[in-house]
C-alpha positions in Angstrom: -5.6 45.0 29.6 -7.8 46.9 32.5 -9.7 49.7 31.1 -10.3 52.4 33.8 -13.8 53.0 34.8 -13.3 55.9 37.7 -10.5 57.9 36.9 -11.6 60.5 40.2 -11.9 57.6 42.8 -8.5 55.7 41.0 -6.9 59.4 41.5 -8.2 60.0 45.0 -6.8 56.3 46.1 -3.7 56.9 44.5 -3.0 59.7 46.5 -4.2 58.8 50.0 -1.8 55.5 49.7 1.4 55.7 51.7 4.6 55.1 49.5 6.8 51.9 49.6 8.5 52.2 52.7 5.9 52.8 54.7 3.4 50.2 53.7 6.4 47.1 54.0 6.7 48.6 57.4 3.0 48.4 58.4 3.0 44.9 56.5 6.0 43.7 58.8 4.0 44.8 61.7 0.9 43.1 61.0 3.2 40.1 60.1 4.4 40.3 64.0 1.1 40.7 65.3 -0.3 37.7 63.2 1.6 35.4 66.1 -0.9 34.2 68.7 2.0 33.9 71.2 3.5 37.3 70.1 -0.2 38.7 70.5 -0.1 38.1 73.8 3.1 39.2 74.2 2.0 42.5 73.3 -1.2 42.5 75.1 0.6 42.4 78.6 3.3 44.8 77.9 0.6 47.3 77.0 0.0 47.4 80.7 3.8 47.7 81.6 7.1 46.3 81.7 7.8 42.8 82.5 10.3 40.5 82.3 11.3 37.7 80.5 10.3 35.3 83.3 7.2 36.5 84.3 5.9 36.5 80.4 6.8 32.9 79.8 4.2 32.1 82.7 1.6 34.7 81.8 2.2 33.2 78.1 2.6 29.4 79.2 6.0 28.9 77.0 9.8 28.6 77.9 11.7 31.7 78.9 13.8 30.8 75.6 10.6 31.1 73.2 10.2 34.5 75.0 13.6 35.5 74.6 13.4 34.5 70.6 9.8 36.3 70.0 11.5 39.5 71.8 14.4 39.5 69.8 11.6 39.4 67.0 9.8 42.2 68.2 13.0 44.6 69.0 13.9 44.1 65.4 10.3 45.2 64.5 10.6 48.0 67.2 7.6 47.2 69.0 9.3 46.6 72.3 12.3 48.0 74.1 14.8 46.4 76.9 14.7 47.7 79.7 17.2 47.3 83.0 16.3 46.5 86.1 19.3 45.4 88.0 20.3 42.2 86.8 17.0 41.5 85.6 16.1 42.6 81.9 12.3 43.7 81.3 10.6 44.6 78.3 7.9 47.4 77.4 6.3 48.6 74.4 8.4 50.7 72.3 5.6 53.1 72.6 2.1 53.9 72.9 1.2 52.5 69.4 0.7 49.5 69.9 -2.0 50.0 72.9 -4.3 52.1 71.0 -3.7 49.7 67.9 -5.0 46.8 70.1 -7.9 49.0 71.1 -8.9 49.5 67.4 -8.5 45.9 66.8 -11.0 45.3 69.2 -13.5 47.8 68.5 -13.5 46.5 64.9 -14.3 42.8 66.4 -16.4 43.9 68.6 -18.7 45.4 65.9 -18.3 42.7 63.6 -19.2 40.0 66.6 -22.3 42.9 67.1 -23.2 43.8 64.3 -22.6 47.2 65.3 -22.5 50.3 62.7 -19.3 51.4 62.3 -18.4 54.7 63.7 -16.7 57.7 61.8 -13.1 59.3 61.8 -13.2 62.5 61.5 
């Protein structure tokens, strides 16, 4: 058995946590961004819509592996369908994702630096 050594910092943790639901959501999204080909995905919707076409060349796979990763990402909600005449684009459910990207990449950029990191406040 674990005997407690900080019962303050255990208590503090404890508290700032998010409860169950919340968590298996941010784990699911991690999960979707953990897919090089979904990654990139992502990466050009966060500069606007495209369609299914034009990803599979930006992306360099088959318009069916996009269609399959967007069905993936709907179900996750990180993208929406969006109608253009008979042509179906895609977009970022919402502005989320960008400004998680641009986290992401601070964080490797400091690492790759060496940079101190910077505080939220």
């Amino acid at each position: 058995m674990l005997v407690l050594i900080e019962a303050a910092v255990l208590a503090r943790a404890q508290a700032a946590g998010p409860n169950q639901v919340i968590l298996t959501g941010v784990v699911a999204m991690f999960r979707a961004l953990a897919d090089p080909t979904r990654a990139r995905i992502l990466y050009a919707l966060a500069n606007g819509p495209m369609c299914v076409r034009d990803l599979a060349i930006l992306v360099g796979v088959t318009e069916s592996a996009i269609s399959h990763q967007m069905r993936y990402l709907r179900e996750q909600h990180l993208v929406r369908p969006q109608r253009r005449g008979n042509v179906i684009a895609y977009a970022l459910d919402d502005h989320h994702m960008a400004a998680l990207f641009r986290e992401a990449e601070y964080h490797v950029d400091h690492v790759r630096q060496g940079i101190a990191d910077h505080p939220y406040i």
